[in-house]
C-alpha positions as CSV (number, residue, x, y, z in Angstrom):
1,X,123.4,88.7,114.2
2,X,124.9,88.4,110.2
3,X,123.5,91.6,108.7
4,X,123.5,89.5,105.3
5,X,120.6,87.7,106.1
6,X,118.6,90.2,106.2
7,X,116.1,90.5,103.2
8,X,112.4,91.3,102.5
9,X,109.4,89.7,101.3
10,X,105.7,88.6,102.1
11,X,104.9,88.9,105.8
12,X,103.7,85.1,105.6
13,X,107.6,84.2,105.1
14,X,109.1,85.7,108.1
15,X,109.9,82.4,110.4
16,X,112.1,84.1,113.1
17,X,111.4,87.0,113.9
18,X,109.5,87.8,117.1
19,X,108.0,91.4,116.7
20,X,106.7,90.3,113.2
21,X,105.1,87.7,114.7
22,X,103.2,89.4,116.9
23,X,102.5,91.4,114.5
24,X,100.9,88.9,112.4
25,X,99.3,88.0,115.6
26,X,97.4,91.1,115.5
27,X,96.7,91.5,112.1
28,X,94.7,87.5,112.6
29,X,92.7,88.6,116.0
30,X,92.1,92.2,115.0
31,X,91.7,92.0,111.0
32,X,90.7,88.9,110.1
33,X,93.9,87.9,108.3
34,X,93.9,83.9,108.2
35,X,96.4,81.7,109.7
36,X,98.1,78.9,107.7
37,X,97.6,77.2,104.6
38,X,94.2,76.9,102.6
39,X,92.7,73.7,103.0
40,X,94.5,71.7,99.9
41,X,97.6,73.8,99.8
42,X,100.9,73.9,101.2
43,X,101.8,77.5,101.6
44,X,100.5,79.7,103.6
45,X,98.4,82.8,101.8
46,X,100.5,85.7,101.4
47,X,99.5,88.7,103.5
48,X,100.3,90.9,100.6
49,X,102.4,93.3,102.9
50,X,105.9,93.6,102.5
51,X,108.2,93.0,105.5
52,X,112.1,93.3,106.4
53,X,113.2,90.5,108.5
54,X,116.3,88.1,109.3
55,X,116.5,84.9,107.7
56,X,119.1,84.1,111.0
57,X,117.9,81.6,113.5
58,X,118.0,83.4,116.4
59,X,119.9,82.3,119.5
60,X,118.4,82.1,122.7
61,X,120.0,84.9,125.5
62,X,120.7,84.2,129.1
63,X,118.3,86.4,131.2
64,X,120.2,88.4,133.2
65,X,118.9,90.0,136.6
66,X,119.8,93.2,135.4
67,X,117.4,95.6,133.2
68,X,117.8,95.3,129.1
69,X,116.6,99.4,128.9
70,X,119.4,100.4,127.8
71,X,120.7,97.4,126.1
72,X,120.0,95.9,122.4
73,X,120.0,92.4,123.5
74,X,116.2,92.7,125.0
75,X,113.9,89.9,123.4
76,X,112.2,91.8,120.6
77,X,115.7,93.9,120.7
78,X,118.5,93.6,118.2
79,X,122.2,94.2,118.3
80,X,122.4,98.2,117.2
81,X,124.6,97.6,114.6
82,X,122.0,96.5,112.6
83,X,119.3,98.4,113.3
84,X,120.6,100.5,110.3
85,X,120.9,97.8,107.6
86,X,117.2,96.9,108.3
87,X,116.3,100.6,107.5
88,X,118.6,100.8,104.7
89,X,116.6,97.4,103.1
90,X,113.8,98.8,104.0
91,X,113.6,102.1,102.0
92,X,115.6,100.2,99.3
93,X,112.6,98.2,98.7
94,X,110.6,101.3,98.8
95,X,112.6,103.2,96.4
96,X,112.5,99.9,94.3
97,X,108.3,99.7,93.7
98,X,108.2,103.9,93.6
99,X,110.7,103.6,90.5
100,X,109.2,100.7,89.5
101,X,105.3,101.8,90.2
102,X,104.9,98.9,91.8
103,X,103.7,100.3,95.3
104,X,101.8,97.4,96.6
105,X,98.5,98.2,98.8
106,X,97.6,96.0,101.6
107,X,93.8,94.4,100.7
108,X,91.3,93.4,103.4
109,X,91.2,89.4,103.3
């Protein structure tokens, strides 16, 4: 995993990553959000949440008979070396829109 692709944006942009996808999942079945582009349009509608994801196709792993518990390399796991830079993006961005007041509030679709 290259920690330098790892950025932040709209929720509607993350591509690769799994966990956010499921996550998106949810917020369509349990919130209403809608899925894909309007009719006429060619980008999806932005969720208006902020994410942190890897731009970084991912690579398929080898299952393994053995248990990922106490591993980083489980499905929705990363390698823990990057755990960190993910946080450190993350409260970058949040330092970022505090200092800026530009502290964005998720809206109901």
């Amino acid at each position: 995993m290259d920690p330098t692709k790892i950025t932040y944006d709209d929720l509607s942009k993350a591509q690769e990553c799994r966990l956010l996808f499921r996550c998106r999942k949810n917020l369509r079945q349990e919130y209403g959000f809608k899925r894909g582009p309007p009719a006429g349009h060619r980008k999806p509608k932005k969720f208006n949440i902020t994410a942190v994801f890897s731009t970084e196709v991912q690579k398929s792993v080898v299952q393994q008979d053995t248990s990922s518990l106490r591993r980083c390399d489980g499905a929705l796991g990363t390698s823990c070396f990057v755990t960190g830079t993910y946080g450190f993006v993350a409260a970058s961005r949040i330092v970022e829109m505090i200092a800026k007041d530009e502290v964005l509030i998720p809206k109901p679709y």
